[in-house]
ZAVOVEX-819630 format. One record per residue (C-alpha): residue number from 1; x, y, z. Coordinates in nm, 2 decimals. Example, Ala and Ser with C-alpha at 12.3 -4.5 7.8 and 13.67 -1.06 7.14 Angstrom:
<rs>
  num      xx      yy      zz
    1    1.23   -0.45    0.78
    2    1.37   -0.11    0.71
</rs>
This chain:
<rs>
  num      xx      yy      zz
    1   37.87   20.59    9.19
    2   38.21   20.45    9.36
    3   38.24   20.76    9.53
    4   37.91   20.94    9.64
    5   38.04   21.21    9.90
    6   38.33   21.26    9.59
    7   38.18   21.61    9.49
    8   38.20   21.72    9.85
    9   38.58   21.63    9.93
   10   38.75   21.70    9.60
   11   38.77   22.04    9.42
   12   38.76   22.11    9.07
   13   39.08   22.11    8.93
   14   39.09   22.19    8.54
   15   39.31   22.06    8.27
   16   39.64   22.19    8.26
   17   39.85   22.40    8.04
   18   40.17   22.54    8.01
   19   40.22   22.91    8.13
   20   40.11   23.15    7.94
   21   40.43   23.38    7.90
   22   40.60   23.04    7.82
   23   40.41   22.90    7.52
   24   40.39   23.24    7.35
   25   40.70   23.15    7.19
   26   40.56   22.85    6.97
   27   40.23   22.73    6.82
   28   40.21   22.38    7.00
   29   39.98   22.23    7.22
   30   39.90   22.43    7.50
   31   39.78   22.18    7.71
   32   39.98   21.91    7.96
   33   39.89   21.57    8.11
   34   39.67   21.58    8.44
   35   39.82   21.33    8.72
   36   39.64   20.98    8.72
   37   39.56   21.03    9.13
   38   39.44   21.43    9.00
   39   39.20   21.22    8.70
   40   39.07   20.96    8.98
   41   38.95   21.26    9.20
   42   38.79   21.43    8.95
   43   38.60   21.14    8.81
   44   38.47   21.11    9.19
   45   38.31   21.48    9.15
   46   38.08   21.35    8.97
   47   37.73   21.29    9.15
   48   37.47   21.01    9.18
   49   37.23   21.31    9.03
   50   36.97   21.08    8.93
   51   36.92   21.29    8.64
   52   37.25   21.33    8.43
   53   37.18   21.65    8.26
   54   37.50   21.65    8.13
   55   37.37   21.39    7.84
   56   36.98   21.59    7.80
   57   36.95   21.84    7.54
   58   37.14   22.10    7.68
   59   37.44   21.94    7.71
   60   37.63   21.63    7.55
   61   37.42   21.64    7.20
   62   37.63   21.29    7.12
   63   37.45   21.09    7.42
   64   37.82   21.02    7.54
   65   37.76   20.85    7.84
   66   37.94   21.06    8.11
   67   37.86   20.97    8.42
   68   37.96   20.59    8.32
   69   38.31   20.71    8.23
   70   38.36   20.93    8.52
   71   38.32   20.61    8.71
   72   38.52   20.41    8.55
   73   38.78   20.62    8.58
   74   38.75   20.65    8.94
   75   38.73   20.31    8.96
   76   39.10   20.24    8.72
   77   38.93   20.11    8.46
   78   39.06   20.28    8.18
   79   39.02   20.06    7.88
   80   38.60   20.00    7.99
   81   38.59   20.40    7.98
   82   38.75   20.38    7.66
   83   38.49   20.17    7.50
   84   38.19   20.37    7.63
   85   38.34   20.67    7.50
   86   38.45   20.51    7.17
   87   38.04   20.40    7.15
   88   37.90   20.74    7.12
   89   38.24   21.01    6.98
   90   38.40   20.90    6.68
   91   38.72   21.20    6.75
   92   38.71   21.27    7.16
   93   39.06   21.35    7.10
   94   38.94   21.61    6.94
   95   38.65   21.73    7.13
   96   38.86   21.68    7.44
   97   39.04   21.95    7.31
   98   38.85   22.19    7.10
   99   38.46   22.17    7.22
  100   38.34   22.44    7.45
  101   38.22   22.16    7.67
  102   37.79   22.25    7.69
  103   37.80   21.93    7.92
  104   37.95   22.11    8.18
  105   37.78   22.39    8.19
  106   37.48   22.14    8.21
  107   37.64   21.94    8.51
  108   37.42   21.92    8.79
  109   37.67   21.99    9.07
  110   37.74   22.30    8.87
  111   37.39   22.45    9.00
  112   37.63   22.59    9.34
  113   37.97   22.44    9.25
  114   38.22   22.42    8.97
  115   38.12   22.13    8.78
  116   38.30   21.84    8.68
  117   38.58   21.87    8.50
  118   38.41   21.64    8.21
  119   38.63   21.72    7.91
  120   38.98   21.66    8.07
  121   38.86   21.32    8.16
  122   38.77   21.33    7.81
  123   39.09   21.36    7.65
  124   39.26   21.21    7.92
  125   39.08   20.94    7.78
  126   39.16   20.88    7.46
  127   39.51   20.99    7.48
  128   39.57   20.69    7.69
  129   39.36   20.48    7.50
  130   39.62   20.58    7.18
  131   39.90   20.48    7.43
  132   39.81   20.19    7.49
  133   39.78   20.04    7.17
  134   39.40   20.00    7.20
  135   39.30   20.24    6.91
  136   39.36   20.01    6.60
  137   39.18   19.99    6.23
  138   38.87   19.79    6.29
  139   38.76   19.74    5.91
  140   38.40   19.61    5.82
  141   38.39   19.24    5.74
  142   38.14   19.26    5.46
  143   38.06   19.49    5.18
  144   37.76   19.65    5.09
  145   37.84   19.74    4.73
  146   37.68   20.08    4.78
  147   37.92   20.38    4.73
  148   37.86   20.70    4.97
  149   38.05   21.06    4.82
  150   38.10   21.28    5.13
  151   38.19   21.60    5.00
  152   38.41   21.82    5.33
  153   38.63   21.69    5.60
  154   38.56   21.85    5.85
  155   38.39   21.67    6.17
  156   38.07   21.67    6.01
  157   38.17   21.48    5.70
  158   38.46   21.24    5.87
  159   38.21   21.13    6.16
  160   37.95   21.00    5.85
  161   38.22   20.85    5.66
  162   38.36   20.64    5.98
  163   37.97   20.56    6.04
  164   37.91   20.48    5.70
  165   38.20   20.30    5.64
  166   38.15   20.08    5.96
  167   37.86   19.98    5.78
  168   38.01   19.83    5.51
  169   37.98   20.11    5.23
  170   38.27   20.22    5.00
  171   38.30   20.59    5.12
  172   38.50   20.84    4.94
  173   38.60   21.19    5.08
  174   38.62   21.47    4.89
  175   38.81   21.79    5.00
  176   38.86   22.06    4.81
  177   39.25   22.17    5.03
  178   39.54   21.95    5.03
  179   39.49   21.85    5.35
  180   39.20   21.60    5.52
  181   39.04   21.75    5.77
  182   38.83   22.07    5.74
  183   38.81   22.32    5.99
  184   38.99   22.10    6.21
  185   39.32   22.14    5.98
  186   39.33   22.50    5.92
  187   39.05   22.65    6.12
  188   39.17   22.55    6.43
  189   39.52   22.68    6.56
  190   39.79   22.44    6.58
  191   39.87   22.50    6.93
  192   39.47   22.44    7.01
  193   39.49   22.14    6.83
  194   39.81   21.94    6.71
  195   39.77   21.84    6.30
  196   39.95   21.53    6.44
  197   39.61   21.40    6.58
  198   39.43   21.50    6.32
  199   39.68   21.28    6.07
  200   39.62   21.00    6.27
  201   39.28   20.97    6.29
  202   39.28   21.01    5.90
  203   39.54   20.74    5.89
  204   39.29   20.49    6.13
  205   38.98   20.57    5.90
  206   39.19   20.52    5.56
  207   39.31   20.18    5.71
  208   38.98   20.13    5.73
  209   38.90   20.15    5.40
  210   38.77   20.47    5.36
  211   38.91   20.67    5.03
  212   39.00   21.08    5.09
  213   39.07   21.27    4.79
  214   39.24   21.62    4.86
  215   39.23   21.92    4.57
  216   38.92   21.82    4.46
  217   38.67   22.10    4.40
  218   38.33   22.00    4.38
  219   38.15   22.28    4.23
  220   38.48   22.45    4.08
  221   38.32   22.70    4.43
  222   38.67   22.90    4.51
  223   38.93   22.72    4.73
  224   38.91   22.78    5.11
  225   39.05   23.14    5.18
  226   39.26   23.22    4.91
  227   39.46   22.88    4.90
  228   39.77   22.86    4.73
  229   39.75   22.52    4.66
  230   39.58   22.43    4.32
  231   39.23   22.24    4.37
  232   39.09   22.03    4.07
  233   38.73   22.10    3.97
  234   38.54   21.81    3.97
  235   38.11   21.76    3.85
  236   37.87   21.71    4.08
  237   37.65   21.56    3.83
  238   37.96   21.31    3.81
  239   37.93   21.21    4.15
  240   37.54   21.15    4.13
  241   37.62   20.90    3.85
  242   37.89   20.76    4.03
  243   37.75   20.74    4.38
  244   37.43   20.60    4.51
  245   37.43   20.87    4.82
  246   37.59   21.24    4.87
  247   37.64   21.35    5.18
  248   37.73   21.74    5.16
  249   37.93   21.88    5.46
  250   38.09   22.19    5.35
  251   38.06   22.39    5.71
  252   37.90   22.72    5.71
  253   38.25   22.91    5.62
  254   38.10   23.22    5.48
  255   38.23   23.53    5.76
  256   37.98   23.79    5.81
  257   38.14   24.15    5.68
  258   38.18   24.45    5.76
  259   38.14   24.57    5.42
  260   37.90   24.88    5.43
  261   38.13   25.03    5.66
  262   38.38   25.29    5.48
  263   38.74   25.19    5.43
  264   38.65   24.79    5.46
  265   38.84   24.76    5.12
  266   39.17   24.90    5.24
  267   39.46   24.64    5.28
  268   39.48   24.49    5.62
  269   39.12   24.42    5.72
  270   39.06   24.08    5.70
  271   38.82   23.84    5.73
  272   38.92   23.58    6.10
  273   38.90   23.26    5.89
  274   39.14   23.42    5.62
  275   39.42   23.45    5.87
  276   39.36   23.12    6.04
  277   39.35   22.93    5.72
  278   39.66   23.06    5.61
  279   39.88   23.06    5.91
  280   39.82   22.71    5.99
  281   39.84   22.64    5.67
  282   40.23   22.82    5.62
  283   40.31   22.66    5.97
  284   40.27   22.31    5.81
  285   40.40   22.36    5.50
  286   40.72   22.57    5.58
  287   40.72   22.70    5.94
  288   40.64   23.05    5.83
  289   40.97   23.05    5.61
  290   40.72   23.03    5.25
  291   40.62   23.38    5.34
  292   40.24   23.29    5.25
  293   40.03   23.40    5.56
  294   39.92   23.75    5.69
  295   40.16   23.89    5.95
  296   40.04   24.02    6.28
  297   40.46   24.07    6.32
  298   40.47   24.49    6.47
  299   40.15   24.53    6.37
  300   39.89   24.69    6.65
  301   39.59   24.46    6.58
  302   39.21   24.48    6.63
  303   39.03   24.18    6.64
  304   38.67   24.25    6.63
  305   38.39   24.02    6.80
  306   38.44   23.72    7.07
  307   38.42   23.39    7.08
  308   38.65   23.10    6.99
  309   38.76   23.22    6.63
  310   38.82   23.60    6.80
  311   39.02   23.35    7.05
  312   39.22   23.16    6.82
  313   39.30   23.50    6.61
  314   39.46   23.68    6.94
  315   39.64   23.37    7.05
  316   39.81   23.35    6.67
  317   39.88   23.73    6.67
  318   40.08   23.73    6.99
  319   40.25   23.46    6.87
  320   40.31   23.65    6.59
  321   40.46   23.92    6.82
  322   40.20   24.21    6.72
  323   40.27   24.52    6.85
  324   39.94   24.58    7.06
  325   39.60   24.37    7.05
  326   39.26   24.50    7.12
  327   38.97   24.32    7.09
  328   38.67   24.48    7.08
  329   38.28   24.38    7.04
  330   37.94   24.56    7.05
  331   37.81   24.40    7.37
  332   37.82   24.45    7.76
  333   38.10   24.21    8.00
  334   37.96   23.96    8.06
  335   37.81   23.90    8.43
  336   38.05   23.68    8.65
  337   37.72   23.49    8.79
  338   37.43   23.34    8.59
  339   37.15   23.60    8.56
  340   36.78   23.54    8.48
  341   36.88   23.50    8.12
  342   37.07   23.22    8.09
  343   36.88   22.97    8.37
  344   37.02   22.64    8.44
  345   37.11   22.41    8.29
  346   37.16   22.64    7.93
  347   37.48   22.83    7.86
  348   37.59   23.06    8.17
  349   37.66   23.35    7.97
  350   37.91   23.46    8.23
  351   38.25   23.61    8.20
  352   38.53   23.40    8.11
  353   38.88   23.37    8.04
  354   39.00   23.18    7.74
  355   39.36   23.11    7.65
  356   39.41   23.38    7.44
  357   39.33   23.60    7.71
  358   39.51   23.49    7.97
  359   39.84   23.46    7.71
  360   39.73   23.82    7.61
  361   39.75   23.95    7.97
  362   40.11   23.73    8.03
  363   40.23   23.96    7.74
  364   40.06   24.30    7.79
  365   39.93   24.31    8.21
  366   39.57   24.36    8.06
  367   39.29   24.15    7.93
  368   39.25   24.27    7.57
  369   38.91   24.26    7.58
  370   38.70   24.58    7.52
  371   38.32   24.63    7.55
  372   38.04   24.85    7.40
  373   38.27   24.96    7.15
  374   38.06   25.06    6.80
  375   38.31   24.98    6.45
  376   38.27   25.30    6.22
  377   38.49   25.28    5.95
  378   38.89   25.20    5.86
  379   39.14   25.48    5.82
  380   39.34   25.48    5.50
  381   39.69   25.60    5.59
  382   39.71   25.78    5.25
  383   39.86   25.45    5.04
  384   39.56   25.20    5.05
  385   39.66   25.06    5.41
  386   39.44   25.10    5.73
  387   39.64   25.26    6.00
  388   39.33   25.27    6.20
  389   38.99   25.18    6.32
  390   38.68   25.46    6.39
  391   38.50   25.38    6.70
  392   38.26   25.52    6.96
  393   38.13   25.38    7.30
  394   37.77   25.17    7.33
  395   37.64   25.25    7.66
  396   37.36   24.98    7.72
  397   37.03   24.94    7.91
  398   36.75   24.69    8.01
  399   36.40   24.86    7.88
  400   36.07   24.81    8.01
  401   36.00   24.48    7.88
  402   36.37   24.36    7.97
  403   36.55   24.34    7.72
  404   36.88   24.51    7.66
  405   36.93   24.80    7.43
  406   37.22   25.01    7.32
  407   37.29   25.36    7.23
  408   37.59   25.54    7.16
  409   37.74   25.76    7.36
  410   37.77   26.16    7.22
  411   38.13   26.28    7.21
  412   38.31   25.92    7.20
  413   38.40   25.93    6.87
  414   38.81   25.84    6.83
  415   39.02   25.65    6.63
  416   39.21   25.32    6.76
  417   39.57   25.28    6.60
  418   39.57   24.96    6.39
  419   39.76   24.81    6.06
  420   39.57   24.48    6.07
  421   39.23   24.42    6.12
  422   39.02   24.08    6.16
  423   38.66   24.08    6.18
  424   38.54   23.76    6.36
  425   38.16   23.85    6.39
  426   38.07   23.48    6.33
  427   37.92   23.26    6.00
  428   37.62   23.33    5.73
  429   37.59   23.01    5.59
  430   37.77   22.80    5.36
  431   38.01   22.92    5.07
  432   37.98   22.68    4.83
  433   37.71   22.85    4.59
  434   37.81   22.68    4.28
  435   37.81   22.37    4.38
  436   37.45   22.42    4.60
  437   37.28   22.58    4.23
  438   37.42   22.31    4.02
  439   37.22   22.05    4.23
  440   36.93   22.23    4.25
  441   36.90   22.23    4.60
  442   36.71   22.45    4.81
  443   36.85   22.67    5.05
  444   36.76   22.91    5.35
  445   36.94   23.23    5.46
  446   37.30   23.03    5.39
  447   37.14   22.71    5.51
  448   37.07   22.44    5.29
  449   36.71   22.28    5.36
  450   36.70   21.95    5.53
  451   36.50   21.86    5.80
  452   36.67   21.70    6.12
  453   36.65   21.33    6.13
  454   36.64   21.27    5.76
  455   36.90   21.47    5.63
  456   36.76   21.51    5.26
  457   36.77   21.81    5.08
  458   36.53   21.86    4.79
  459   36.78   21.66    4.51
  460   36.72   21.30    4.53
  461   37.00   21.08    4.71
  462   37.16   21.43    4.84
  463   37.18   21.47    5.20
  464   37.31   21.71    5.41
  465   37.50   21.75    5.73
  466   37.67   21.97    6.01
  467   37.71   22.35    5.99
  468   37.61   22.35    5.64
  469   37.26   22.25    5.74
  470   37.17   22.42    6.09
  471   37.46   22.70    6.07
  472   37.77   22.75    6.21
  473   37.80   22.57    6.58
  474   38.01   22.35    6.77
  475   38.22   22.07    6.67
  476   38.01   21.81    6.90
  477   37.71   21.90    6.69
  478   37.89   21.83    6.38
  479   37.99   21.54    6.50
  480   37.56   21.51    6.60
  481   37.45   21.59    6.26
  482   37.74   21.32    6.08
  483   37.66   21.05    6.28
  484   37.25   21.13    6.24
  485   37.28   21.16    5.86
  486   37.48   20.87    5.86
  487   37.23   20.65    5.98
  488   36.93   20.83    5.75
  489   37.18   20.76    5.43
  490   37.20   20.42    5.57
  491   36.82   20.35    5.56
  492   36.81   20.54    5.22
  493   37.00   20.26    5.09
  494   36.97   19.93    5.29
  495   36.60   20.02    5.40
  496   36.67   20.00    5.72
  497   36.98   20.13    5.94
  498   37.13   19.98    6.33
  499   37.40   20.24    6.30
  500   37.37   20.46    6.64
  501   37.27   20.82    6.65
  502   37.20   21.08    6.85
  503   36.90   20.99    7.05
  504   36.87   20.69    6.94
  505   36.93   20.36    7.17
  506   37.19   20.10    6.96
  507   36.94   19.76    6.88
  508   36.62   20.01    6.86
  509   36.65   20.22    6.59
  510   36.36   20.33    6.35
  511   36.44   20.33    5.98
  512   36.52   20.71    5.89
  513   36.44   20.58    5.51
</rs>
């Protein structure tokens, strides 16, 4: 490395973002530039480890090569860094932003000191390489005459079309909203992630030659979250005679509910993605002036389970200027120190403070996060509307054989004041039943069945990808899975594939066929 003692002269300094109280009063992008001396430094964290674990199985699941690109950075040498990263992420603007960043929990110096700051590098990255004019359409030179379907466009489904497409297939997208882009379009809040960079990615891989069709329903399955914009039904039996591959990538968009619970059926308890969707979607269309989203506007709101979704619903809500926000989950806080359950180098499980957090403490003087609380039931304010939520405490324990239990506590029954409600208890699978039974294709507890590697479900030329196939996850995995079915519809059709995919080395790949 350019540096070696880097790690022990330079601390780690994160990517910035406006202030909290400040940003509250839009819905774009949170973060700011880093300084190009601040970017140099932190490239210099990283170590001459010998062992990168940032790139093994518990971190990076794209092989990006990260410890080259931290030192080219150090080093000035931005365009180089560029093209290694460009070798193994097709969107790192993107995951620069959005990805919960495994690799650094998985960083080596991050054993006894923060690790390196891998993702801002990341974006860093690619924003410049957008600056400087060194992202351009880079078309295949010669067809194959094959034609590829890819049916979702979300990371999954984009990262095999580019892939695909580089190898000189005709690849058509379908998507069943107006606009390209999946989860990362209306799943993802604006000010997480600008639509801008979404659109211009799209724009790069349509220069490229690949085809996107919006409002197209494959299936007739209904549209994403209660749409307002009308989506085409199209045949999937249509596709298999027009296509000589399928590559499914429909996400895992199916909430788990709440629905044995009494009251779940009054208005104002809705499912996360629901809200999302539809804010993002009335921000782009109208700036909120259509009327077509669900207001959080003097509303106290309850947002129930963690994680990024539970995230991205308190950041919108405040911006919506709720009331109050509470949100609540089942489980214990989270330690602030790895415990003997989450070893190095897997996940910390420790205690953390997202953006919505920190912009809900800037508006409130609290973290709105509340633990070992139990959901009972919703409490109809006499006209159909919840007005609030039926709780009691969890008090929770480590037994004999260490693991931890719950049980809940006598007397803490109450009731938690609330007029909207959004359960973000994660994914059960995919939601796309009609179109998985018209196939025929087998499925498994909301998964359809397809083995790693190959990518083939039990219909002939069907494959399958992303969060539809190993269940709801992280964006770098659907990038993973697109870029690894990719190369297996590749062999399918040529016999034999030299795209590169995850843990595989470009020039030595085995036909997936």
């Amino acid at each position: 490395m350019g540096k070696p003692t880097g790690f022990m002269e330079y601390d780690r300094v994160a990517m910035p973002s406006r202030q909290p109280d400040l940003r509250l009063s839009d819905f774009y992008e949170i973060y700011q530039r880093a300084d190009q001396h601040v970017l140099k430094e932190q490239g210099a964290r990283c170590m001459d480890c010998g062992v990168p674990f940032c790139q093994s199985d518990t971190g990076c699941p794209i092989d990006n090569l990260i410890p080259e690109w931290n030192d080219l950075i150090y080093h000035g040498r931005w365009r180089d860094a560029y093209e290694r990263l460009a070798r193994t992420n097709n969107f790192p603007e993107f995951t620069g932003r959005i990805c919960p960043a495994p690799c650094e929990e998985s960083c080596v110096l991050g054993i006894n000191e923060p690790p390196v700051t891998i993702k801002s590098i990341e974006c860093a990255i690619i924003d410049r390489a957008f600056e400087e004019g060194w992202v351009v359409p880079n078309p295949p030179t010669v067809r194959t005459g094959k034609k590829v379907a890819v049916v979702g466009s979300g990371p999954a489904g984009l990262a095999a079309a580019d892939q695909l497409n580089k190898a000189g297939h005709e690849v058509t997208v379908f998507e069943r909203d107006d606009r390209i882009g999946g989860l990362l379009m209306y799943g993802v809040p604006n000010m997480k992630l600008e639509k801008d960079l979404v659109d211009r990615r799209v724009a790069l891989l349509r220069a490229e030659g690949i085809r996107f069709q919006t409002n197209a329903n494959v299936g007739g399955d209904r549209a994403h979250h209660g749409s307002n914009h009308r989506a085409d039904k199209i045949d999937p039996q249509d596709l298999l005679r027009d296509f000589d591959a399928i590559l499914l990538a429909c996400g895992a968009l199916q909430g788990r509910d709440l629905d044995k619970l009494p009251g779940r059926n009054l208005q104002g308890v809705h499912m996360a993605m629901e809200y999302l969707w539809k804010s993002t979607q009335s921000f782009l269309d109208s700036q909120f002036q259509d009327g077509n989203y669900i207001s959080a506007q003097g509303k106290d709101v309850i947002v129930i389970g963690g994680g990024d979704t539970g995230t991205d619903c308190i950041g919108t809500a405040l911006r919506q200027n709720c009331k109050s926000l509470t949100n609540i989950t089942r489980r214990s806080k989270e330690p602030d120190e790895r415990d003997e359950r989450h070893p190095w180098p897997g996940p910390t499980g420790t205690f953390y403070i997202d953006y919505g957090h920190a912009e809900a403490a800037a508006r409130y003087d609290r973290d709105p996060r509340s633990y070992g609380i139990l959901p009972k039931g919703f409490v109809d304010d006499g006209n159909g509307n919840v007005k609030a939520m039926h709780v009691s405490s969890l008090e929770w324990t480590t037994d004999e054989n260490g693991k931890k239990v719950s049980r809940e506590v006598p007397g803490s029954d109450r009731e938690l004041p609330a007029q909207l409600v959004l359960l973000s208890i994660g994914f059960t699978g995919h939601d796309t039943p009609k179109l998985i039974e018209s196939l025929g294709i087998e499925t498994d507890w909301g998964q359809v069945k397809a083995d790693y590697g190959s990518f083939a479900t039990s219909a002939d030329k069907v494959f399958t990808a992303g969060d539809m196939r190993r269940g709801a996850s992280l964006i770098v995995w659907a990038i993973a899975e697109g870029r690894g079915a990719a190369h297996a519809i590749d062999a399918y059709l040529m016999g034999s594939s030299e795209l590169p995919a995850p843990g595989m080395e470009t020039g030595q790949l085995s036909s997936a066929g």
